[in-house]
N, C-alpha and C positions, 0 to 999 in steps of 0.2 A: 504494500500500500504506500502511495506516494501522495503527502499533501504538500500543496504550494503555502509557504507562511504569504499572510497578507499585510506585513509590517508597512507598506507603503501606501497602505490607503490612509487616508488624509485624516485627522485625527482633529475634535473639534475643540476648543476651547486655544489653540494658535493664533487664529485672525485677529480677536481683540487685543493680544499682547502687541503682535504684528503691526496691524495699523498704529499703535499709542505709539510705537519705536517710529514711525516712520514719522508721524505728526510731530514726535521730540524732535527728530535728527532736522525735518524742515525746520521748526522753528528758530534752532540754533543755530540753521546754516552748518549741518553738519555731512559730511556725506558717509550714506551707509557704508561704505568701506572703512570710514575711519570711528562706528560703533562696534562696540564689542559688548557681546551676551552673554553673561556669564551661567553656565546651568550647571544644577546638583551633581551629576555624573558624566561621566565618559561616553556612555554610550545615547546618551541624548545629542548630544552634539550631531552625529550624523541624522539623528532623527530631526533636529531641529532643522539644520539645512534644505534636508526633503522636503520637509512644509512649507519651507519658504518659497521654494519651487515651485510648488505646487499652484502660489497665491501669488506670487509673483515672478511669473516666469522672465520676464524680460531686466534687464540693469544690474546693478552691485545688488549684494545684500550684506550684512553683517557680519562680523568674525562670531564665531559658536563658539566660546572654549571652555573647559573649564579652571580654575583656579593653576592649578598644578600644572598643565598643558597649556598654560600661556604662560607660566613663568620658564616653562622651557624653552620658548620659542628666543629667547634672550639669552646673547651670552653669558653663562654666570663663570666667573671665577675661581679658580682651581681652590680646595678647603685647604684653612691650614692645616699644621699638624697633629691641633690637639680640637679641632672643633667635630660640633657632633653634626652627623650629616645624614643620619637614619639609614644609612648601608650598613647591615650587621658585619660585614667583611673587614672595616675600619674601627667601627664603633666599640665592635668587643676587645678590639684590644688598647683601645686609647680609654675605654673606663678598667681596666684594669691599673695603666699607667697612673690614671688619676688616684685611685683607689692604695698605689703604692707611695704615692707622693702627699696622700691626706695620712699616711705613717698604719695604714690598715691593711698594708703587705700580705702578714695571718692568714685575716680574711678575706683575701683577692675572691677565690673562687666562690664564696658564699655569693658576696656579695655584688658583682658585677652582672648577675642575670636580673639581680633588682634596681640597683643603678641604670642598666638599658632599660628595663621599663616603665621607670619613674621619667627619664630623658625623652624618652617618645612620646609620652602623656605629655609631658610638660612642654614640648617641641612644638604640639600644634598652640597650645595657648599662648606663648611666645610669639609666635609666627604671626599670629591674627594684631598684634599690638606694631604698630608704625615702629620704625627702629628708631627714631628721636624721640621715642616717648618713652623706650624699654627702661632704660636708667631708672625714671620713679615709678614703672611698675615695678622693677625690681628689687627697689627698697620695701615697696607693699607687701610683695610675694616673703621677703624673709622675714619679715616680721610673723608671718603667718607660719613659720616653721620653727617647733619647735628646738630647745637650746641644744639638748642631745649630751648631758654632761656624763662624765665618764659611768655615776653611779644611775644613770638613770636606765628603766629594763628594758627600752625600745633603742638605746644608743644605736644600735646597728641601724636600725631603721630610718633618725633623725638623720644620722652621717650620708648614709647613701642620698636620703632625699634634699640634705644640700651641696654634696656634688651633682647630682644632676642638675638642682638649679642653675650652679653658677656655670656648668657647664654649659649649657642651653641658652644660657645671657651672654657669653662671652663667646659664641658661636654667630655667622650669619646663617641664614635661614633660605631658601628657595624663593620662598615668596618675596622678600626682600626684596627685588629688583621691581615688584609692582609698584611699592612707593616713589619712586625715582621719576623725575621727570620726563625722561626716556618713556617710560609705560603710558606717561599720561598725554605726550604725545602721540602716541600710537593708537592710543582712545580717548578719543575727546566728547564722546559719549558712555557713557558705561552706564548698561541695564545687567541687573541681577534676578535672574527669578531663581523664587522662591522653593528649595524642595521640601522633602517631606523630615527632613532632619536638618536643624542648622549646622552652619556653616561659619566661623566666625570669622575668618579669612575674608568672605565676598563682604562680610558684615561691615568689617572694618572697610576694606574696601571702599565700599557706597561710602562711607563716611570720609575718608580721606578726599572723596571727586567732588563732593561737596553739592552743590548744584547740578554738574552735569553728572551726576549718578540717579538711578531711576529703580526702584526695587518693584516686582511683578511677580503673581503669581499666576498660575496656569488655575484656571475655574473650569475643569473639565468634567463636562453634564454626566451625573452618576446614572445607568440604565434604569430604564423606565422600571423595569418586576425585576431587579436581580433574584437570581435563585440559588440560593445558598443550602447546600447540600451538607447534614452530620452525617460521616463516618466512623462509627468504633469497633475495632479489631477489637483482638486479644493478644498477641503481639507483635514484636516488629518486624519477623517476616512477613505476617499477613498484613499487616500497615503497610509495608513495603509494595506487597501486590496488589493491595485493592490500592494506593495512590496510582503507579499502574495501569490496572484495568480502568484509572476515570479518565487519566490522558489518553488510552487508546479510544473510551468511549465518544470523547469531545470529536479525535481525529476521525474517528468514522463519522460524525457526523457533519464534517465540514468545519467546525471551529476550531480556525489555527489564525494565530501561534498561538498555543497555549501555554501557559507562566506556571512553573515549578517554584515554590516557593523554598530555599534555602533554610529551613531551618534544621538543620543537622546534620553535617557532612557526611557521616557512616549512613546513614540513612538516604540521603540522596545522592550515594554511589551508587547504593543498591538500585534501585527505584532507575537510575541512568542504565545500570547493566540489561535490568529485566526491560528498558525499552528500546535497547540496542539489539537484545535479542530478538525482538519483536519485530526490528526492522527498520525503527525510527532512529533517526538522528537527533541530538540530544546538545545546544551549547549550553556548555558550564559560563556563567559570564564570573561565578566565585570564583572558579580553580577552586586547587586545593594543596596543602603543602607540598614545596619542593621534595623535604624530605620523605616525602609516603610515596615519591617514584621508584621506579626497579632499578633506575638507573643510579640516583642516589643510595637504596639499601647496597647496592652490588659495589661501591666505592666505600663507603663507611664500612662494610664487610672489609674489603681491604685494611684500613688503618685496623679495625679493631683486631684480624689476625697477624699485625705485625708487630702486636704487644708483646716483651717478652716471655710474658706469664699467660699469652692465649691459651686457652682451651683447644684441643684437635678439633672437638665439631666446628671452633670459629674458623679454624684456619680450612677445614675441608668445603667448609659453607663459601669459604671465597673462592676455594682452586675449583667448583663446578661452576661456576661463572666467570673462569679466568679463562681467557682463548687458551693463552700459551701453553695451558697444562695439559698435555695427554690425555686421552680418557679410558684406554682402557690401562695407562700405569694408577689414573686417581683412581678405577674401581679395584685394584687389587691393593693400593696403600691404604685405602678404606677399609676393607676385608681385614687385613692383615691390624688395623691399629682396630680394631673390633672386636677380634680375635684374641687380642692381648690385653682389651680394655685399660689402656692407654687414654689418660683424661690429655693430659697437659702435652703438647706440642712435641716440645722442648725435649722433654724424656721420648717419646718416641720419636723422632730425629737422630738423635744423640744411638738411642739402639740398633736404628734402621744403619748408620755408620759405620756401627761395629759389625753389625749381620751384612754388607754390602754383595759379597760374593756370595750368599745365598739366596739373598733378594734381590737379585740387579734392577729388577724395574722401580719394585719403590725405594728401593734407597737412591734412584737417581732421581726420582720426581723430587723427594726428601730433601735434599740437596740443592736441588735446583730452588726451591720453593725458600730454603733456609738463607739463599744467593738473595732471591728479591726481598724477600724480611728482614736484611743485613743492610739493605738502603733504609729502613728508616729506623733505626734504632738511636743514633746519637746524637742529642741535645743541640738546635741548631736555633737561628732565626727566623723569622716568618719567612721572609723571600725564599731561604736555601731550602725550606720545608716544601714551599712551594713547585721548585726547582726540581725537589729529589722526589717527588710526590708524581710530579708530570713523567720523568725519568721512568718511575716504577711501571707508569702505566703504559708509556708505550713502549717498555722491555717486554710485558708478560700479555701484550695484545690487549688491551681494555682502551686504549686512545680511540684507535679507532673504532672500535664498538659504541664509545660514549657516543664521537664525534656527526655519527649513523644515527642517531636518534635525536628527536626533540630534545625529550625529557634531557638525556646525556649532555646536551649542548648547552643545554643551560645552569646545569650542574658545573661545568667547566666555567663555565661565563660568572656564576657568582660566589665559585672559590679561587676567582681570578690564574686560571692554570694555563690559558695558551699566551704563548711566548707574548710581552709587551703588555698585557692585560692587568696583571700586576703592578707593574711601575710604580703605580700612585700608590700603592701600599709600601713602598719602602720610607719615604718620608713622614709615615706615622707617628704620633708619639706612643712609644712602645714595642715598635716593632722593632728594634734589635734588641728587644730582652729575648735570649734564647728559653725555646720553650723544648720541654720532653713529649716524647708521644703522646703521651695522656692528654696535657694539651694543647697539642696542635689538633688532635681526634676531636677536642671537644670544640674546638673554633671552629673545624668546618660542621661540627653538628649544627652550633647554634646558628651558624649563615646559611645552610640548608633547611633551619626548622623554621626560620625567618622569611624566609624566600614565596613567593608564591609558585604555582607552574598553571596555564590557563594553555591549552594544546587549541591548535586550531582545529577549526569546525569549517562543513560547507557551506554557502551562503545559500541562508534561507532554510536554516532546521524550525522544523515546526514545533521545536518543543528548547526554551531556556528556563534553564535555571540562576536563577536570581536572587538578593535578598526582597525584602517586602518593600524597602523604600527606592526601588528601582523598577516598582510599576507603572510610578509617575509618565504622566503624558505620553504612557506607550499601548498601540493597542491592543490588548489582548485580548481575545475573544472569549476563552477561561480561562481559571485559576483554581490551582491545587497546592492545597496549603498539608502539607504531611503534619508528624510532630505536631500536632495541636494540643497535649498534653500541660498538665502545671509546669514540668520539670525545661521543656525545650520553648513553650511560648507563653514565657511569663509577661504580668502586665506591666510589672515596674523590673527592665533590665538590671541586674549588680551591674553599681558601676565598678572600671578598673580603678585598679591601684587600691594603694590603702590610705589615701586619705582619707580627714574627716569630712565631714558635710560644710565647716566654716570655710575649711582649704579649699575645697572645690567652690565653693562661692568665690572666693577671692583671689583664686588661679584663674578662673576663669575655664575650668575642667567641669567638663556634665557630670550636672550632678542626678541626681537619683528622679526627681521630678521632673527634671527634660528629659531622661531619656523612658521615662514613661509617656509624655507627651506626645513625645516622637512615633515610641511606638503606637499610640493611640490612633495617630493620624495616617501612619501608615496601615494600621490597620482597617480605619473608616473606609480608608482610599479604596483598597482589596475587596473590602464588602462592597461597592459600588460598580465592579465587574459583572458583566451579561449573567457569568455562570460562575459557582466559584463552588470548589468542596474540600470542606475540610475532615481531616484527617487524625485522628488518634487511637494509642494503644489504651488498656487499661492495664496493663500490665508491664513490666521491665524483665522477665524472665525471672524475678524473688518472688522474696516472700510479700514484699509490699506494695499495695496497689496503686493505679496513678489514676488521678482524676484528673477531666477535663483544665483547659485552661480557663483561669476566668473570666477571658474577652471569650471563650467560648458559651462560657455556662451562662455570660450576660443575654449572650443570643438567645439560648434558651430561656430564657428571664420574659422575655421580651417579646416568644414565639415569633420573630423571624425568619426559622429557620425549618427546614424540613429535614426528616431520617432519609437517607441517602438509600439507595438499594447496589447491593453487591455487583458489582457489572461484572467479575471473575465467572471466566463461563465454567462451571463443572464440567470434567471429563472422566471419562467411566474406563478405568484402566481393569484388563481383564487380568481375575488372577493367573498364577504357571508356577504352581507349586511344583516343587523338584520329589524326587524319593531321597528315601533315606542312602546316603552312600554306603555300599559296601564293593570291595575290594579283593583281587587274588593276589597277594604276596608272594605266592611260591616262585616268579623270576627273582625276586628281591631279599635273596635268604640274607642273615646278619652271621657273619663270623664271630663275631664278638658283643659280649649282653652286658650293660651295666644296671646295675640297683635304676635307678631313674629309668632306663628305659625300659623294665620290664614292668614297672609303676604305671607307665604310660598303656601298655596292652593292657593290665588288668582295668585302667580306669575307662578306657575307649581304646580298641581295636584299630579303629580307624586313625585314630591318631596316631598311635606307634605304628601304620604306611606312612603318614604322613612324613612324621617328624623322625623316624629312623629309618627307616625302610627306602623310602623318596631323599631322606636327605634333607629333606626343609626344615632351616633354622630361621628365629628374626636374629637380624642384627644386634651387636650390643649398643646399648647407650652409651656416649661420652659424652652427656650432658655436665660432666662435672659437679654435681649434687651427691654429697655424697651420703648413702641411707644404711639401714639395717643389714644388707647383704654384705656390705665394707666393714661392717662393725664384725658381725660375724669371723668375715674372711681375715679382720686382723687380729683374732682373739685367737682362732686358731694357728696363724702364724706364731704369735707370742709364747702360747702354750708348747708347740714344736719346740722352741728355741732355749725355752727354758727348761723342759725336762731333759734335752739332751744335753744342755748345757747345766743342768744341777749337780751332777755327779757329788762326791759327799760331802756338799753343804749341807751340814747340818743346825747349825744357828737362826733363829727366825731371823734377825738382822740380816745374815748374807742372804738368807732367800728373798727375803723381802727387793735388797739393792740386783738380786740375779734376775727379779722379774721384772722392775724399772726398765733396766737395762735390755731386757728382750722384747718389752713393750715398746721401748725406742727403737730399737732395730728391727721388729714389725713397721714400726712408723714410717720409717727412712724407706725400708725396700718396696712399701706399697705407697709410696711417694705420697701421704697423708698428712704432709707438716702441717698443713694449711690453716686458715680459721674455719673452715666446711665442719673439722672434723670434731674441733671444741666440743661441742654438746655429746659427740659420743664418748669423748674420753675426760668429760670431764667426775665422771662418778670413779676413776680408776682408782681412788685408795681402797673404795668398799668394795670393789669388785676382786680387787687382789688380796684385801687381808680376808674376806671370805671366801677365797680360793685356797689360799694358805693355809686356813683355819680345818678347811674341808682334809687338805690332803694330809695334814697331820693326823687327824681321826681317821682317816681310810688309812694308813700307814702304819695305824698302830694297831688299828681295828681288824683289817683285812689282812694286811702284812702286805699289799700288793708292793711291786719293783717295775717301776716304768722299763721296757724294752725298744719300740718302735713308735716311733711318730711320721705320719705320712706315708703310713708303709702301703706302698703298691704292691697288689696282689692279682692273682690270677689263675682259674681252676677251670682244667677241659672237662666237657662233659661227655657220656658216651654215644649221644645225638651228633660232637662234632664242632656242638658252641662252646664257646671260652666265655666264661664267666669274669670281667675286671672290676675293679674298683680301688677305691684309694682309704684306707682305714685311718681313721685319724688317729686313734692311738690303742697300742696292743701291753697289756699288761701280764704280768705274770704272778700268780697267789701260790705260796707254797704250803699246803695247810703239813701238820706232822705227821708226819710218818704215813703221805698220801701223795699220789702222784702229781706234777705244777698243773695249775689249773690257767688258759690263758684267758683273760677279760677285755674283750672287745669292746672300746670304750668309741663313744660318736659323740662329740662337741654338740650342745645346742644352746642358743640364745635367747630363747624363743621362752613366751610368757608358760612357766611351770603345768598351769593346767593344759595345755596343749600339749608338753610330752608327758604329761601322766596318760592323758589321750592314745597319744602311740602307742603306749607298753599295754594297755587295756582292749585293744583294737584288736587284737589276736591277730588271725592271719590276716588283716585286711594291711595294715602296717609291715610290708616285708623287709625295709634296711637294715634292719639288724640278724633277722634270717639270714639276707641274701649274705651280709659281713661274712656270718656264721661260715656260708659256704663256700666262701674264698680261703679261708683255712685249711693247710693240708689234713687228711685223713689222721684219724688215730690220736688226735688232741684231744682233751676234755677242753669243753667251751662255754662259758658266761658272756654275755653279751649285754648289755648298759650304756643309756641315754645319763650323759651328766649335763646339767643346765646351771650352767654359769650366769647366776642374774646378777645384772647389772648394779641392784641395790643390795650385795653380801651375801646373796644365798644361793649358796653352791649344794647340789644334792644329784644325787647316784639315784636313777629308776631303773631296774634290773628288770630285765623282759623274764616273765616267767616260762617254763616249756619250753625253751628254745629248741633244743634237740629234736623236738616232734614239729618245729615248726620250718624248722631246718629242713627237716626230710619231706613237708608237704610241699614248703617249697619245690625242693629239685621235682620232685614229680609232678609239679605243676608244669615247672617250663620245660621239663622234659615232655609231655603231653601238649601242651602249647603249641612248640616249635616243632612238632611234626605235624598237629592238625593246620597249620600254615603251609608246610611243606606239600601237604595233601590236598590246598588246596580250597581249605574253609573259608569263608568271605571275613575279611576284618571289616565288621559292619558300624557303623556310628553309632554312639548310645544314645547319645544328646541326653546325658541324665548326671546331676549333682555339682556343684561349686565348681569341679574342674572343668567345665566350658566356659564359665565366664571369663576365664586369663587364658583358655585353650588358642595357642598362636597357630592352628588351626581350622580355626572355626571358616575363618573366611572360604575355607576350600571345603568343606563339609556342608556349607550352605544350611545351617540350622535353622538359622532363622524364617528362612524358606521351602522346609517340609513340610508335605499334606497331609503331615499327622497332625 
C-alpha cells in the first residue's frame, strides 16, 4: 500500500499573519527580502515558505529561519579555549579542567557530568539576555546561588553550579551575533510567531528590534467534530500494536500524513519497526541517540575490550564485529576459551602463548588481537588518543565499515576521528592533560550519548514522528498519541536540573508552571486535529498498575471523548502439534559413561541422544559473575591442596595457617582475586574452623587417613563400556584387627537438607553408587556426601546399602546399554524439574507436543 503524504496543501490560519507582514514591510518601506520570520522549529520553515507560495506566487518573500539557523548563516568566531560551546567533544573536557582549577581534582569525575548539565540549562538563559546586559544579570544570577561553604551537605552541588555559571558568562554564545548591528541590518523587519512553547531567545529578540519587531501567532481553525479516540491495552507490546493498527487504519483510509506523537522512545521504535514491516515508511523528525546505533555499540565495544582487565566475552563481542578477524580462527578461540572457562582476557592470551604449537589458529588470532589492544593501553593526550584510536580502526578493518554507513559516519564526525576534524580540539583547555583508557572510553561515551542520529527518510513518508509541540501549523490529517499513561504524559513536566523554584524564577530556567502550560497548549492544539487517538497501557509488566494521564482522565471528565475499537485484525493461526521424540541410538554407541551422563538416561532418554550420544553441549559463560558453581569448584581445589599438603601437621595452628595458604593458592590458580568473589569468601574463618573442627572428630572418631584427592578412575564393563569419573577424595579407615575399609568421600556445598535428600533417595541418586563402581574389585566400600557449609557446619551423610546399590547399578547400565544397542527408542519424558534447565528442550520440542 502506497499513500501520497498531503503536506503541501495549503494550511489555513497563514494568510492573516501573511498579509499583517506585508502591510508592516509596506509601511516601513521595507522590502520583503530584507524581513525575517522567525518560527518555533526547523521544520516549519520549509512549511512556511510553501504557503507563501502558494498566496503569493509572484516577487520576494521573507527569510523563514529559525533562531539557531540564522545565527548560523553568520560568520561566528573560532571558541576560545576555555568557553563552553555545547559540543560535548570540547565541553567534557574543558569542565573537567575547570573542575581541576576550582582545586576539586578528587572529584573531577563525579562531578563534570553535573557541571555539563547545569552549563546547558544555564546556556540557553544566558543566550536569551543581550551581551551588554549579561554583567548585571550576572550579579543577579549569583546572588541566587547559594555560598556552598566547605561544611555545608550540598557543597558539591553549590560548586558545580557556580562553575557552570561563571563558565556560561564568560563564554560567547551563538546567538550572540543577533545582537550586532550586522543582524539588524540584514533584518530591518523582524516578525516572530508564536509556538506552542516559549522561546526566550526570539523573546529577547523582539525586544532588542524594538519597533521594527512584530510578534504573531498562527490562529489555526481547530476541526469542526474532532474525534478523539480512548485506547487501553494491557501492555506495551499491545500498546505498541494497537498505536499501529490506528496508523494503518487512518492510511487505508486516505488520511495522510498522519502524526506519531513522541512520547517515549523504546516505544516509538517499536510502533516505527511494526510499521516498517507493514510496508510504511516512517520519518523520525526526534532521532534518537547516537549512542543506541550498531555502529556506535561496535566502537565502544572496541575501547571497552582494550581494557587491560577486559572480560573474554568483551573482547570476543568486539572480534565478531571486527573485519580483520578471521572467522573460522574467532569460532575455535571461542570454543577453546569456553572450554576452559577463561573469564578474563589477559589469562587466556597469556595460555593461548604458551599452548601456540598446539593451537596454531587461536593463539594466532590471540596475538594478533593482543597486537591491536597494545595500541591503546598507554596514558596519552586527547589528540594522540585520537590519532591511535583512528590507527586501530583502520588496522583491524572497522574504518571503512564505519565510513559505509550513516550511523558510522557520524560516529566519526562527532568523536572528531578523520584526519583534520580534530584540530580545534587541540587548543582546548584541558586537552593535554593525559588521560588513561578508562577515560578516554568515557569521553567518547559521553559525546556519543550527547549526540543525536536523525537517518534520512524518503520525501513524503506518510507517517512522522514528532514531539507534540511540533504539530503547530502543520497539517495532519491524524494523530496518534501512544504512552498516554500518568508515568510518560504527565500534566506538569519535572523540570531539569536541581534547582529550586526561586532559581528558576531568576535564571530565567522553566520552571514547573511553564512547562505545564506548554504542555497544556500543546496538548489543546492535538485535540483540535480531524482525528486523533490516544493510547495507553495499564500496566508496566509489575506489580503496579498505571493509570491514565490526567489530560487524559480530564477528557473523560468532560465526555469528549469516545472508546476507540481494536482495529488489530485477529488471525486464526492453525495449531501443528509435533509427537513426542523418540530416537534409535544404536549408530551412536558411547565408549565411555560418566556418573552425569548416565543421570541424564535415567532422567530422559532423549536427552542423553541428545546431549551425549549427538554431542550437543551449550557453551560456557564468561560473563564474568562469579556464583555458586566457582565457590564450589574453589572449595574443592583448597580441600585437594590441603590434604595433600597436610602431611603431619598436627597442631590446630599449623593446620589452621596450611588451609589459608591453600585457600590462596585455590585463589591464584582459578584466577579469583577479584572483588566478584568477596561475598563468597568472605565467611572463610567459619567455614575453615568448622572444617577443622569436623576432621579432628572424624580423625579421632573414624581413624580415617586421607589417600587421594582428585583421583581419576576408570572401570570396563563386560558390555565393552568404560565407566570414568573423577573422585574427589578417597579415604582409608583401618578398624582393628579388620581389613582397611576405603571411604568415598564427594564434596558438597549445597544447603544440608538437599544432601540428606541424596543419601535418602535410594536408587534414584546414583553418584555415589556409580563412585562405588569405579573402585577396583575386592575392596570393602563406604561411600559419603560431606557438606561443607558455609556458616561452620561441616557433616559426613553416609549413603546406606551401598553395596546393593552398587550392584543395581551395574545391572542397570548393563541392561540399559544393550537395550540401546538393540535398538529401543530413547523416547522424551517431558516429566519433573529436569526440563526446565534441560539444554535440550529446544530440540525435543516440549513445548509443542499433542499430549
Amino acid at each position: 500500500m502506497t499513500v501520497i503524504a498531503t503536506d503541501d496543501c495549503p494550511a489555513q490560519g497563514w494568510s492573516e499573519v501573511f498579509a499583517r507582514v506585508q502591510a508592516l514591510a509596506a509601511e516601513r518601506g521595507v522590502r520583503l527580502c530584507a524581513v525575517v520570520v522567525l518560527v518555533p522549529y526547523a521544520q516549519l520553515m520549509a512549511q512556511a515558505g510553501r504557503q507563501w507560495q502558494r498566496l503569493y506566487s509572484q516577487g520576494f518573500s521573507p527569510r523563514f529561519e529559525t533562531t539557531r539557523n540564522w545565527a548560523g548563516r553568520f560568520a561566528a568566531p573560532a571558541p576560545h579555549a576555555s568557553e563552553y560551546t555545547g559540543e560535548r567533544a570540547r565541553d567534557a573536557i574543558t569542565a573537567r579542567a575547570l573542575l581541576e582549577r576550582a582545586g576539586l581534582a578528587e572529584h573531577r569525575e563525579m562531578l563534570a557530568q553535573l557541571v555539563l548539565e547545569m552549563a546547558g540549562q544555564l546556556a540557553s538563559a544566558v543566550a536569551a539576555v543581550a551581551p551588554d546586559q549579561r554583567p548585571q544579570w550576572g550579579e543577579a544570577a549569583r546572588a541566587l546561588l547559594p555560598a556552598g561553604g566547605e561544611g555545608a551537605a550540598l557543597r558539591f552541588e553549590a560548586a558545580a553550579a557556580r562553575i557552570a555559571l561563571e563558565w556560561v558568562l564568560a563564554s560567547r554564545h551563538a546567538g550572540d551575533v543577533l545582537f550586532t548591528p550586522l543582524a539588524r541590518q540584514a533584518a530591518r523587519l523582524l516578525v516572530v510567531l508564536e509556538g506552542l512553547q516559549p522561546d526566550p531567545l526570539a523573546r529577547a529578540l523582539l525586544a532588542h528590534w524594538g519597533n521594527d519587531g512584530w510578534s504573531a501567532s498562527l490562529h489555526l481553525p481547530v476541526a469542526d467534530a474532532p474525534r478523539i479516540a480512548l485506547h487501553t491495552v494491557d501492555d506495551g507490546e499491545a500498546e505498541a500494536q494497537r498505536a499501529a493498527a490506528c496508523v494503518l487504519t487512518h492510511l487505508a483510509a486516505g488520511r495522510a500524513p498522519v502524526a506519531l506523537a513522541a512520547t517515549d522512545r523504546a516505544l516509538t521504535r517499536r510502533i516505527s519497526a511494526l510499521l516498517h514491516a507493514a510496508g510504511v515508511s516512517v520519518q523520525d523528525e526526534s532521532g534518537w541517540t547516537l549512542s543506541t546505533t550498531r555502529a556506535a555499540a561496535r566502537l565502544m565495544a572496541l575501547l571497552r575490550a582494550c581494557a587491560w582487565d577486559a572480560p573474554a566475552d568483551e573482547v570476543l563481542d568486539w572480534l565478531k564485529h571486527c573485519p580483520g578477524a578471521d572467522a573460522s580462527a574467532l569460532r575455535a578461540l571461542e570454543r577453546w576459551l569456553r572450554r576452559q572457562g577463561t573469564r578474563q582476557w589477559s589469562a587466556g592470551a597469556a595460555e593461548l602463548a604458551a599452548r601456540s604449537a598446539h593451537l596454531p589458529l587461536e593463539a594466532a588470532l590471540a596475538a594478533q588481537c593482543e597486537h591491536w589492544r597494545s595500541q591503546l593501553q598507554a596514558a596519552r593526550p586527547l589528540a594522540a588518543w585520537l590519532a591511535a584510536l583512528r590507527q586501530l580502526l583502520q588496522d583491524c578493518g572497522a574504518w571503512d565499515a564505519l565510513q559505509a554507513d550513516a550511523a558510522g559516519e557520524r560516529v566519526l564526525a562527532e568523536l572528531r576521528l578523520p584526519p583534520g576534524l580534530g584540530d580545534d580540539l587541540h587548543a582546548v583547555d584541558g586537552a593535554g592533560r593525559r588521560l588513561n583508557l578508562a577515560e578516554f572510553t568515557r569521553w567518547a561515551g559521553e559525546v556519543l550519548e550527547s549526540a543525536r542520529y536523525r537517518p534520512e527518510y524518503p520525501e513524503g513518508a506518510p507517517v512522522v514522528v514528532l514531539p507534540l509541540a511540533q504539530l503547530l501549523a502543520r497539517p495532519f490529517a491524524a494523530l496518534v498519541v501512544p504512552g498516554c499513561d500518568e508515568k510518560r504524559l504527565q500534566a506538569a513536566p519535572e523540570p531539569p536540573g536541581p534547582w529550586t523554584a526561586a532559581q528558576r524564577e531568576g535564571l530565567g530556567l522553566p520552571t514547573r508552571e511553564a512547562l505545564a502550560q506548554a504542555q497544556r497548549a500543546a496538548w489543546q492544539y492535538a485535540l483540535g486535529l480531524p482525528h486523533v487517538e490516544l493510547v495507553w497501557r495499564t500496566g508496566d509488566g509489575r506489580s503496579e498498575p498505571l493509570l491514565a494521564s490526567p489530560l487524559v482522565q480530564a477528557l473523560r471528565l468532560l465526555d469528549v471523548a469516545g472508546q476507540g475499537q481494536d482495529a488489530c485484525v485477529p488471525r486464526a493461526v492453525t495449531a501443528a502439534p509435533v509427537a513426542r521424540p523418540r530416537a534409535d541410538g544404536r549408530a551412536l554407541p558411547l565408549a565411555r559413561l560418566s556418573a552425569s551422563a548416565y543421570a541424564d538416561l535415567r532422567h530422559c532418554p532423549y536427552r542423553f541422544f541428545a546431549l551425549r550420544q549427538l554431542g550437543l553441549q551449550e557453551d560456557g559463560e564468561l560473563d564474568g559473575q562469579v556464583d555458586k558453581r566457582d565457590f564450589g569448584t574453589w572449595l574443592h581445589r583448597l580441600l585437594q591442596h590441603f590434604h595433600e599438603g597436610l602431611g603431619t601437621a598436627a597442631s590446630a595452628a599449623e593446620r589452621v595457617a596450611l588451609m589459608d595458604e591453600a585457600a590462596a593458592r585455590a585463589t591464584h590458580e582459578l584466577r579469583l582475586e577479584g572483588g566478584d568473589f568477596l561475598p563468597w569468601t568472605s565467611g572463610w574463618p567459619l567455614l575453615r574452623d568448622g572444617y577443622l573442627s569436623w576432621l579432628s572428630g572424624y580423625e579421632a572418631g573414624e581413624g580415617g587417613a586421607f589417600t587421594h584427592a582428585e583421583l581419576h578412575a576408570r572401570q570396563p564393563l563386560d558390555s565393552g563400556v568404560e565407566l570414568i569419573g573423577t573422585l574427589d577424595r578417597v579415604d582409608v579407615i583401618q578398624p582393628a584387627g579388620q581389613p582397611p575399609v576405603h571411604l568415598i568421600i564427594d564434596y558438597k556445598s549445597e544447603n544440608a537438607m538437599r544432601t540428606r535428600e541424596r543419601i535418602g533417595a535410594g536408587g534414584e541418586d546414583i553418584q555415589l553408587a556409580f563412585y562405588a563402581a569405579l573402585m577396583p574389585p575386592g575392596h570393602t566400600l563406604r561411600a559419603a556426601y560431606l557438606n561443607v557449609g558455609e556458616r561452620g557446619e561441616t557433616r559426613l551423610y553416609e549413603q546406606d546399602g551401598l553395596q546393593q546399590l552398587h550392584q543395581q547399578l551395574l545391572r542397570s547400565i548393563e541392561q540399559d546399554m544393550a537395550r540401546i544397542a538393540e535398538g529401543a527408542p530413547l523416547q522424551a519424558l517431558g516429566e519433573g524439574a529436569v526440563c526446565d534447565w534441560c539444554a535440550a528442550r529446544g530440540l525435543c520440542r516440549k513445548d509443542f507436543w499433542n499430549e
